[in-house]
C-alpha positions as CSV (number, residue, x, y, z in Angstrom):
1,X,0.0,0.0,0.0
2,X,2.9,2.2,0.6
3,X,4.8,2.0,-2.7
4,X,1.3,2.5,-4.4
5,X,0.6,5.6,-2.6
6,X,4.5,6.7,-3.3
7,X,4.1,5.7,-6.7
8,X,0.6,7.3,-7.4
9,X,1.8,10.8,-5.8
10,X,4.6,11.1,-8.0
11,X,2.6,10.4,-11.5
12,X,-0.1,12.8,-9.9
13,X,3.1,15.0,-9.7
14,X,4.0,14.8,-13.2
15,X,0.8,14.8,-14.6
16,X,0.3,18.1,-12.9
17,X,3.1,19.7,-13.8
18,X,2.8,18.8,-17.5
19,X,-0.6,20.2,-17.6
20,X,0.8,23.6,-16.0
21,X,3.1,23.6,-19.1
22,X,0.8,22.7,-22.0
23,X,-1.5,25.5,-20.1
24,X,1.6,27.9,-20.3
25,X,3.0,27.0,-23.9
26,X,-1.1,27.3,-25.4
27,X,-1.1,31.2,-23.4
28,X,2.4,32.1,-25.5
29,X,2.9,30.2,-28.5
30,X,-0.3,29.5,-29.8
31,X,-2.0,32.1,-31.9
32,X,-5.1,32.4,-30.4
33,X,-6.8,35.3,-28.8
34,X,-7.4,34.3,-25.5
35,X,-10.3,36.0,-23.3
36,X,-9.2,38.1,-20.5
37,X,-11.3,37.3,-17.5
38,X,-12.0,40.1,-15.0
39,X,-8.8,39.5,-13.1
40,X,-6.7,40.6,-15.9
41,X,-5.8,36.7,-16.7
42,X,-6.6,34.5,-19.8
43,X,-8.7,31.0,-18.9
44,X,-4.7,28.9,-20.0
45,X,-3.2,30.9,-17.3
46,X,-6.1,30.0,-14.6
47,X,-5.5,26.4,-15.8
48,X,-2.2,26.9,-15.2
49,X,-2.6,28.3,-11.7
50,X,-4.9,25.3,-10.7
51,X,-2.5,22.9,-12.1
52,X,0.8,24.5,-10.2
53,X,-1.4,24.1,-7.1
54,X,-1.9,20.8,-7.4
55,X,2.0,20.1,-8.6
56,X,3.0,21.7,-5.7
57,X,0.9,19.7,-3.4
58,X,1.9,16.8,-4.8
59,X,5.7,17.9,-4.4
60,X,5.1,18.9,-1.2
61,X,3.9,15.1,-0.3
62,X,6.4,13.7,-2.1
63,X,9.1,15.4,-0.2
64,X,7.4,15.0,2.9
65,X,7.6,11.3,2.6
66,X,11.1,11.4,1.6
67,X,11.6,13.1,4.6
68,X,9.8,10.6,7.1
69,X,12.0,8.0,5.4
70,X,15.4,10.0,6.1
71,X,14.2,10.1,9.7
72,X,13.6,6.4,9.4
73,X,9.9,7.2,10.5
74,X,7.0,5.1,8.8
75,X,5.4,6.7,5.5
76,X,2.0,6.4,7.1
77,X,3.2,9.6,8.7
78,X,3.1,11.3,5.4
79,X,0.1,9.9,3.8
80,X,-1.7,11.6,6.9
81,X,0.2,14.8,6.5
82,X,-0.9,14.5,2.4
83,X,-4.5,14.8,3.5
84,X,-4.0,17.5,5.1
85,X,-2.3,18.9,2.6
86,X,-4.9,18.2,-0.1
87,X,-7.3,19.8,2.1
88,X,-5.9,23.2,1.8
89,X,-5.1,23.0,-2.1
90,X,-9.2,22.3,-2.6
91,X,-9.3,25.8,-0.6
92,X,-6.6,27.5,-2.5
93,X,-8.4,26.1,-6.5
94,X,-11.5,27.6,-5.4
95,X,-10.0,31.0,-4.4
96,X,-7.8,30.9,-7.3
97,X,-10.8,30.2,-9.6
98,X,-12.5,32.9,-7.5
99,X,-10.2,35.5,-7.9
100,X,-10.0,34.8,-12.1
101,X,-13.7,35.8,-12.2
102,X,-13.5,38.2,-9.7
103,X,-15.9,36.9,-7.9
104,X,-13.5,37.0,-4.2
105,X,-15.5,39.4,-2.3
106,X,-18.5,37.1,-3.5
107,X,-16.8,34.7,-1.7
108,X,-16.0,36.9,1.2
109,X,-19.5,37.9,1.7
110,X,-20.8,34.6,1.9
111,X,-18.2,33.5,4.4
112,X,-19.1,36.5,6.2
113,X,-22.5,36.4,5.8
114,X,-22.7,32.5,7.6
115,X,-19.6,33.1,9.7
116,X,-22.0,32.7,12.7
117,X,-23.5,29.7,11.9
118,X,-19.9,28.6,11.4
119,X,-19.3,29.1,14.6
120,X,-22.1,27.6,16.1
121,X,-21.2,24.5,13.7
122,X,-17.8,24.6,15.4
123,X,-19.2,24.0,18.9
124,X,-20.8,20.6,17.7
125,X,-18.8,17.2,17.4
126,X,-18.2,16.7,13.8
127,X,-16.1,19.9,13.3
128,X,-14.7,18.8,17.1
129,X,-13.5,15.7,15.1
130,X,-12.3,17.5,12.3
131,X,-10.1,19.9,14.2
132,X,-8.9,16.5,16.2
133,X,-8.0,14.9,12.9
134,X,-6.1,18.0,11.8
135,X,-4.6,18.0,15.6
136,X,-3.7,14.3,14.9
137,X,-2.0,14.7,11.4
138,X,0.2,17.3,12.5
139,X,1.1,16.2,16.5
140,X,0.7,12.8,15.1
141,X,0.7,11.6,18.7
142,X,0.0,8.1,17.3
143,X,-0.4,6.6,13.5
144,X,-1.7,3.7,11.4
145,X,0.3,0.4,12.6
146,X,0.0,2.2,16.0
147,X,-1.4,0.1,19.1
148,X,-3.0,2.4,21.4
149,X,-4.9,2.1,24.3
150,X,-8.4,4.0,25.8
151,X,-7.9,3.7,29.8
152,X,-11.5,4.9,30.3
153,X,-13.1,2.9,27.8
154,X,-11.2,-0.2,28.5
155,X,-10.2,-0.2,24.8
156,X,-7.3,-1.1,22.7
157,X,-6.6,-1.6,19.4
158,X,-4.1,-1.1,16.2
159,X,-4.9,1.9,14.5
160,X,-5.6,0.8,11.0
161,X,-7.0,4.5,9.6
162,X,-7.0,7.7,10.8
163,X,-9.9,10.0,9.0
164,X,-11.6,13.4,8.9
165,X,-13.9,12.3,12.0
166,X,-13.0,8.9,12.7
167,X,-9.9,6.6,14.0
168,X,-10.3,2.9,12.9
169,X,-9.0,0.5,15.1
170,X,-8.8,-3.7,15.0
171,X,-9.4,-4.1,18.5
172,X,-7.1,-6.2,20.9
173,X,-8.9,-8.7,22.7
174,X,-12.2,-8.0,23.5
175,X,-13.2,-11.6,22.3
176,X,-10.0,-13.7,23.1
177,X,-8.5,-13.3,26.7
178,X,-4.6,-11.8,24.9
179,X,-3.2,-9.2,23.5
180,X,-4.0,-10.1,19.8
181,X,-5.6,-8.3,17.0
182,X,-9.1,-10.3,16.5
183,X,-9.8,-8.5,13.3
184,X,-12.8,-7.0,14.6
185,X,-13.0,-2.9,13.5
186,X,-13.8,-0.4,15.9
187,X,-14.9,3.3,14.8
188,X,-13.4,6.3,17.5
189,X,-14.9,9.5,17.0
190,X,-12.1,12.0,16.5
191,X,-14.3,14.0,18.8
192,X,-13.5,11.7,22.0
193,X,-9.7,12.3,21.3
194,X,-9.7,15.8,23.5
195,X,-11.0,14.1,26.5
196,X,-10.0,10.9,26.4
197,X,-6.5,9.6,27.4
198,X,-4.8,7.5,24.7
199,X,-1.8,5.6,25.7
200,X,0.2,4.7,22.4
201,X,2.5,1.8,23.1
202,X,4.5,2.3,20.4
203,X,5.4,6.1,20.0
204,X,9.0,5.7,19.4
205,X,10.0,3.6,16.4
206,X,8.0,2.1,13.2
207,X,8.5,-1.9,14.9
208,X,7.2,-1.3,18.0
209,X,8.5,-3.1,21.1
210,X,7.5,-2.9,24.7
211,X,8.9,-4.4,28.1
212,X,7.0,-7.8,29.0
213,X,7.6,-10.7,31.4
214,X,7.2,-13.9,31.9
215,X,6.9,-15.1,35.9
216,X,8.0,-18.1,37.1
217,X,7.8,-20.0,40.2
218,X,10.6,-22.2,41.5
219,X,10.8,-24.2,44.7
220,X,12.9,-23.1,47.4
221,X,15.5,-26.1,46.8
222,X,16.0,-25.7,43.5
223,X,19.3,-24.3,41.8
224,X,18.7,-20.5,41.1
225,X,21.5,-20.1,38.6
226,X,20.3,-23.0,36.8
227,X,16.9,-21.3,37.0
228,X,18.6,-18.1,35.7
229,X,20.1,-19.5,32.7
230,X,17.2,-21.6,31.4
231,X,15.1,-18.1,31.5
232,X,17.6,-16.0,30.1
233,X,18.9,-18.2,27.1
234,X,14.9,-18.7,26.5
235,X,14.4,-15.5,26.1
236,X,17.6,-14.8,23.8
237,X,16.7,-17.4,21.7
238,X,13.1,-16.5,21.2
239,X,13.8,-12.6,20.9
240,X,17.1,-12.6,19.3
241,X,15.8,-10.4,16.5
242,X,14.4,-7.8,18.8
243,X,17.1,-7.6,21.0
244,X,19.4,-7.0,18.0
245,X,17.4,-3.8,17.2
246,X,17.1,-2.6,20.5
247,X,20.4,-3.7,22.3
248,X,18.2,-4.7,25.7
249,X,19.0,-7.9,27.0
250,X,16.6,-9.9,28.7
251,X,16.9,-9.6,33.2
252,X,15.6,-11.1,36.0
253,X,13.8,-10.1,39.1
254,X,13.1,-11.9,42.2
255,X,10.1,-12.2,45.0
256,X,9.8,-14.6,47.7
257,X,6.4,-16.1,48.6
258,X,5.3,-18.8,51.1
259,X,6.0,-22.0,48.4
260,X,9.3,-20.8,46.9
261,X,10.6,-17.6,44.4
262,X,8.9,-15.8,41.7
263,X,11.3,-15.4,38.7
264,X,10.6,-12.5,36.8
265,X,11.8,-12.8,33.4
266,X,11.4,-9.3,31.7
267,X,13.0,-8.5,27.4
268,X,11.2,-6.5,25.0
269,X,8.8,-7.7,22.9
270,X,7.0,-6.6,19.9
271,X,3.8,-5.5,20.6
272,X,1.8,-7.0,18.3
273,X,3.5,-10.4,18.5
274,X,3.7,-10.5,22.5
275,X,1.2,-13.5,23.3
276,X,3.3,-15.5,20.6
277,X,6.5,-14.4,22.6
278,X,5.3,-15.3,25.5
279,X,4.1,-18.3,24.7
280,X,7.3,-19.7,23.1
281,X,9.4,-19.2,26.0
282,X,6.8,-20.1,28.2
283,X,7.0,-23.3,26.6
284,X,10.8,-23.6,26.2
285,X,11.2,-22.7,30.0
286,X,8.5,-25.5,30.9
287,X,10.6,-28.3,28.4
288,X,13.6,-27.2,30.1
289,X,12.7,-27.7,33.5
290,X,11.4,-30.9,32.8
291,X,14.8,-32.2,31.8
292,X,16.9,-30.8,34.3
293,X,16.5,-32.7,38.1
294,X,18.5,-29.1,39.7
295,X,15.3,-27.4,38.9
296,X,11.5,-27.6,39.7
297,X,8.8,-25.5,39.8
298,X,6.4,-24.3,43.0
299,X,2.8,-25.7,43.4
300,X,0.7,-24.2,46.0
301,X,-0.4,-26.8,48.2
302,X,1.6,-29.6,47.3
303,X,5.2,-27.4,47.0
304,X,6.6,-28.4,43.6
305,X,5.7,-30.2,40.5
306,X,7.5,-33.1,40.8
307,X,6.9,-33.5,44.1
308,X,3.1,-33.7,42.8
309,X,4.1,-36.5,40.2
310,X,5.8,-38.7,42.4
311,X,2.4,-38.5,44.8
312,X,0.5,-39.7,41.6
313,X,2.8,-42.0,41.1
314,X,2.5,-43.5,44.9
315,X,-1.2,-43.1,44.3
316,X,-1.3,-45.0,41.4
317,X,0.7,-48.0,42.8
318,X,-1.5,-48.1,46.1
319,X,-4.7,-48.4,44.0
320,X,-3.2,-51.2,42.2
321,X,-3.0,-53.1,45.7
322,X,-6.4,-52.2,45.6
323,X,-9.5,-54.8,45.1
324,X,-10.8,-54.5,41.5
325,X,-14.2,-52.3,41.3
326,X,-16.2,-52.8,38.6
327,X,-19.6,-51.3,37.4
328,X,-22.3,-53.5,38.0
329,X,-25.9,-53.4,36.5
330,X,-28.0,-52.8,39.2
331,X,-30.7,-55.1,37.7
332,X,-28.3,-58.1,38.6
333,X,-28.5,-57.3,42.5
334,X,-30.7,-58.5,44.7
335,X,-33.1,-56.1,46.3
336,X,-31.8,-55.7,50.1
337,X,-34.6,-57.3,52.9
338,X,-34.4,-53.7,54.7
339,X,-36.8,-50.8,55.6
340,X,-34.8,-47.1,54.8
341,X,-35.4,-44.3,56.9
342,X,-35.8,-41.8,54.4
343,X,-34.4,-39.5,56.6
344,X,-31.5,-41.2,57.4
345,X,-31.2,-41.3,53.3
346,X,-31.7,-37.8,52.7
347,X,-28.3,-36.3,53.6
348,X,-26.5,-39.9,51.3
349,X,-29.0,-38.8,47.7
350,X,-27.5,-35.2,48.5
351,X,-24.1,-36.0,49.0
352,X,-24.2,-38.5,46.1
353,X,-25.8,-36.1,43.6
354,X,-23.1,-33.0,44.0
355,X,-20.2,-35.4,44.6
356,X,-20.5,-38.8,42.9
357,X,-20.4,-42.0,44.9
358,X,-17.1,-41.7,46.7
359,X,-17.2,-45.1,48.1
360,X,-17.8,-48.9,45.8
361,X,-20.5,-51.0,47.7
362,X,-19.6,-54.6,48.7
363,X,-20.9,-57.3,47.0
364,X,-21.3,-61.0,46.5
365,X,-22.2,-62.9,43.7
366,X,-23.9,-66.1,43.4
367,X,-22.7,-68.0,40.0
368,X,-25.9,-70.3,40.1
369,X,-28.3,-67.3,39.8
370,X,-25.7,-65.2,38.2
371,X,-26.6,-62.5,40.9
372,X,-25.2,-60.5,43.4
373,X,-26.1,-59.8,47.4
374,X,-25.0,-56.5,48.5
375,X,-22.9,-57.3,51.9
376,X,-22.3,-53.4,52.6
377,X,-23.3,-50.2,51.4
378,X,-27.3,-50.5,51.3
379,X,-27.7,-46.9,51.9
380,X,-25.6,-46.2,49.2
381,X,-26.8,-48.5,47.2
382,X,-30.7,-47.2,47.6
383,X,-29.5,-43.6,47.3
384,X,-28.2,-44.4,43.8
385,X,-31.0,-46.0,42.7
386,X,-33.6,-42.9,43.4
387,X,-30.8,-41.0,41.8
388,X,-31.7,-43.3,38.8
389,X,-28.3,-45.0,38.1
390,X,-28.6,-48.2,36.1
391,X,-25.1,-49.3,37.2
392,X,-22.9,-48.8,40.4
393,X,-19.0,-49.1,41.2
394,X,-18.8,-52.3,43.1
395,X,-16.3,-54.6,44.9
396,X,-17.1,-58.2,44.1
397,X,-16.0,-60.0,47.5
398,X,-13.3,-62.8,46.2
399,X,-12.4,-61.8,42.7
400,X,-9.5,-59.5,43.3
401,X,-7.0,-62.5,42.6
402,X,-8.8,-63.8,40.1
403,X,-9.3,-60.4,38.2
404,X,-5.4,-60.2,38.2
405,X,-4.8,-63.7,37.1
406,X,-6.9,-63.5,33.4
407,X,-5.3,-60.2,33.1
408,X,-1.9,-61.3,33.7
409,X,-2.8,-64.6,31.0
């Protein structure tokens, strides 16, 4: 888009300019008697004048942009100043038309003659949103490929467009919990601009970084420097290009906290790639520490990670000393002999319906009737069955071995 605009300004540029001279050479070397408008100048030479405006509006963008580049700043800068630009050349062709008819004080009556209603107008957003726009191009306190942020109305978004009385943004989130562009456009009113404040996080150079971190937590036992490295080369590795262009090497910082030390891995980023950043060395730290033993890192409750795998491990092998529980069709058992105190049942349905049955009944089965006598858990039992459950976790009494043997054969 930037070449095209670079490229159409400097054929609007020539174009211009060679219309200024065929208007100039047809005033001199053609023998024709020209009309002599009121001003004292022939219709070629108000041709001419309109067409040297425009060539000089064009020239004026062109070395403008040329300008921006030199200063290594982006070109959007320009094509915002080029609009502006354009505005006041429409302004100078009609007075320049004006004033070859004589027809400027016309002009200056009319202006005069609705200069209040002008200023009324002035008063009311739209021409609040014009004179932000023109506030805008010429501060330029942020541009398109900006990200900026609204504070107030918990906005932000890349600016994609910057008009006469609006500032298009692809919001930032919104929709997705990160700081990504979702492709969904948002309409400002310049008008906002002069009470609202805009953070721009990316004022100072065209590929815009920002400081980020990434926080890890390591148990108290493990090896800090190790800890240090596997941060620091992460983040060099990810971020090699960025820190290249800036010259900031990624740091850490430290907290304690009751289950071991917060890591605080902070490098610049590029703002519009920072949840990809993050994520990368989020995931090359996490690789790392699982293949380093110096290393582990802090769980709440249960202190580090490892430390919660080798309980699940421990877990796992007790429940293998375990009896067998299987889920048994509760057509197959025998309806317990036994009156139920429904109020003694109560609190068991409850318990069973928000938590699930936390305990297998006991059971024995009878191969002749291919049946099975519950030996504990009635209650339970008759809980699950007003719950509606067509099978239950059971323990068949006797069949741990044997379970264990066909599986083993």
């Amino acid at each position: 888009m930037e070449n095209q605009f670079k490229k159409k300004t400097i054929v609007s540029l020539a174009i211009s300019a060679a219309v200024a001279v065929v208007f100039f050479a047809a005033e001199n070397y053609l023998p024709f008697d020209w009309q002599v408008l009121e001003s004292g100048i022939t219709i070629p030479r108000m041709f001419m004048n309109v067409a040297l405006i425009l060539a000089a509006t064009f020239l004026l963008t062109v070395v403008t942009v040329w300008l921006m580049q030199a200063k290594q700043k982006p070109i959007a800068e320009g094509m915002m100043l080029s609009r502006l630009y354009k505005l006041i050349a429409f302004f100078a062709v009609i007075l320049s038309i004006g004033f070859a008819f004589g027809k400027l004080k016309a002009f200056s009556d009319f202006f005069a003659m609705f200069g209040g209603m002008l200023l009324g107008w002035s008063l009311q957003a739209p021409v609040s949103g014009f004179a932000a726009w023109i506030l805008v191009s010429v501060k330029r306190p942020f541009r398109p490929g900006d990200r900026i942020q609204f504070p107030s109305l918990g906005l932000v978004g890349d600016v994609k467009d910057i008009g006469a009385m609006y500032t298009r943004l692809d919001q930032v989130g919104g929709s997705i919990g990160s700081e990504e562009a979702v492709g969904r456009y948002i309409l400002v009113p310049n008008a906002m601009l002069f009470n609202q404040v805009v953070i721009n996080y990316t004022v100072k150079q065209e590929a815009a970084y920002m400081l980020d971190e990434v926080v890890i937590r390591i148990t108290y036992d493990s090896d800090w420097k190790t800890a240090e490295r596997i941060l620091l080369d992460a983040a060099r590795q990810v971020t090699k290009e960025i820190i290249e262009k800036t010259g900031s090497e990624p740091y850490i910082r430290s907290d304690l906290y009751d289950y071991g030390v917060y890591l605080r891995l902070r490098y610049q980023t590029q703002v519009q790639r920072r949840a990809e950043i993050s994520y990368n060395i989020n995931k090359m730290i996490f690789q790392e520490f699982q293949n380093n033993p110096n290393v582990d890192m802090a769980i709440p409750y249960i202190y580090s990670s490892k430390a919660g795998a080798e309980r699940k491990e421990a877990d796992a092998s007790k429940h293998k000393s375990m009896p067998h529980i299987q889920d048994i069709d509760m057509s197959h058992i025998q309806e317990p002999d036994l009156k139920v105190d429904y109020a003694e049942l109560e609190p068991i349905i409850e318990s069973i319906s928000t938590q699930g049955l936390l305990q297998p009944i006991l059971l024995n089965r009878n191969p002749i009737k291919g049946t099975y006598e519950i030996l504990a858990g009635h209650l339970r039992y008759e809980a699950c069955k007003r719950l509606g459950w067509r099978t239950i976790p059971a323990i068949i009494q006797g069949e741990k071995s044997d379970i264990r043997d066909s599986k083993e054969h």
